[in-house]
C-alpha positions in Angstrom: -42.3 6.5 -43.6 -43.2 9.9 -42.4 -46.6 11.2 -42.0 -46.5 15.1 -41.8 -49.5 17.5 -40.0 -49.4 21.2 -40.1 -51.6 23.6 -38.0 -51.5 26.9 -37.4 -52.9 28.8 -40.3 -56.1 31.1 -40.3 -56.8 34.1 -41.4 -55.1 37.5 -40.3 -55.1 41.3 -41.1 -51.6 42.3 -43.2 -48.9 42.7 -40.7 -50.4 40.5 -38.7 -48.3 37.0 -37.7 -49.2 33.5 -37.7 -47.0 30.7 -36.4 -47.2 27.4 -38.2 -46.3 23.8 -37.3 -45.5 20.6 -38.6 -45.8 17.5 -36.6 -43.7 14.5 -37.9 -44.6 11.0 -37.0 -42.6 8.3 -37.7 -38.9 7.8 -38.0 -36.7 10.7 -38.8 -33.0 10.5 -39.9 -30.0 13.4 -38.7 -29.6 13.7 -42.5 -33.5 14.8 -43.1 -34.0 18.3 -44.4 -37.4 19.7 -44.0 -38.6 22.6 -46.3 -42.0 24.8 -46.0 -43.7 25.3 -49.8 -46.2 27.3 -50.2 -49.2 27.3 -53.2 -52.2 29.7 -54.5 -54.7 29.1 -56.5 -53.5 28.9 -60.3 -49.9 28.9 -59.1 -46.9 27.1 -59.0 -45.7 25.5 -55.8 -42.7 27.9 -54.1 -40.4 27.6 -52.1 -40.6 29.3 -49.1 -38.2 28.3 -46.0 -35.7 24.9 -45.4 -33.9 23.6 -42.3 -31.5 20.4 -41.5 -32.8 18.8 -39.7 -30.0 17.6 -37.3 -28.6 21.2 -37.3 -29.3 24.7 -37.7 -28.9 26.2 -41.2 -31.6 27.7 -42.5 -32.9 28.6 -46.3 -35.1 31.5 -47.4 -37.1 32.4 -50.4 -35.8 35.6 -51.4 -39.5 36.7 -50.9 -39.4 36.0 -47.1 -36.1 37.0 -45.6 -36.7 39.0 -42.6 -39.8 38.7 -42.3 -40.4 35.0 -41.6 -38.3 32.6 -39.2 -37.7 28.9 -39.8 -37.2 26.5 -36.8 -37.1 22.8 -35.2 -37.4 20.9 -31.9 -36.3 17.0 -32.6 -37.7 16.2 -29.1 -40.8 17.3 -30.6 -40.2 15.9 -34.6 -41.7 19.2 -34.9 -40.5 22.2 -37.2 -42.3 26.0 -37.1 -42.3 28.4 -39.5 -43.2 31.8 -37.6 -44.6 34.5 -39.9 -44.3 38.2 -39.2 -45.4 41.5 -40.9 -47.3 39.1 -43.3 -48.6 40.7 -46.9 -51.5 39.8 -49.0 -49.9 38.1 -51.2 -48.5 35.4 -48.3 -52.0 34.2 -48.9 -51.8 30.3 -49.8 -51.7 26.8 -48.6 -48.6 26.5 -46.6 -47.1 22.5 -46.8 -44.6 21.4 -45.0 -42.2 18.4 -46.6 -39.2 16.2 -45.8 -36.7 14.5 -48.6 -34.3 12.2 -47.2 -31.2 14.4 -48.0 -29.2 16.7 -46.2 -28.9 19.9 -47.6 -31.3 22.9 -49.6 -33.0 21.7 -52.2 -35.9 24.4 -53.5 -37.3 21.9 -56.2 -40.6 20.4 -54.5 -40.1 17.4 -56.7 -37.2 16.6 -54.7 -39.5 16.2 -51.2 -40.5 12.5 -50.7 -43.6 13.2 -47.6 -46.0 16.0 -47.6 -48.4 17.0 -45.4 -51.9 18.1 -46.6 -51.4 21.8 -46.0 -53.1 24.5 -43.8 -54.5 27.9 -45.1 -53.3 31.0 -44.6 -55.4 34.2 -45.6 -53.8 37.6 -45.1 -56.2 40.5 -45.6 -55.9 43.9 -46.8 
């Protein structure tokens, strides 16, 4: 059983960054793979950023590459997901999620644990 807490979110001007965590408590496993989704209002849940957890490859929503930055620290159970030259339409509730499977998966109906999401606003 994990229980998942992100932080981090607010509200910020376009171009603007935000730096968002996730705080895992709780037993994690070396084959663990923790994924960022993001949802707006009347939207389906995306995809937006994955990491093993016991290593470093990282996964990117087409949307994101180069602009945001996916990372971990076991010591910590804690993964970040730094966000630079954010846009208006990054504006959602960022969750953070863990399936007990190594490897990308972008289907959040393959995440077992979810966190209860922070907000992120980007203005124009």
């Amino acid at each position: 059983q994990i229980q998942l807490v992100e932080s981090g979110g607010g509200l910020v001007q376009a171009g603007g960054s935000l730096r968002l965590s996730c705080a895992a408590s709780g037993r994690t496993f070396s084959n663990d793979f923790m994924g960022w989704f993001r949802q707006a209002p009347g939207k389906e849940r995306e995809f937006v950023a994955g990491i093993n957890w016991s290593g470093g490859s990282t996964y990117y929503a087409d949307s994101v590459k180069g602009r945001f930055t996916i990372s971990g620290d076991n010591a910590k159970n804690t993964v970040y997901l730094q966000m630079n030259s954010l846009k208006p339409e990054d504006t959602a509730v960022y969750y953070c999620a863990v399936r007990r499977l190594l490897g990308f998966n972008r289907d959040a109906r393959s995440y077992e644990y979810w966190g209860q999401g922070t907000q992120v606003t980007v203005s124009s």
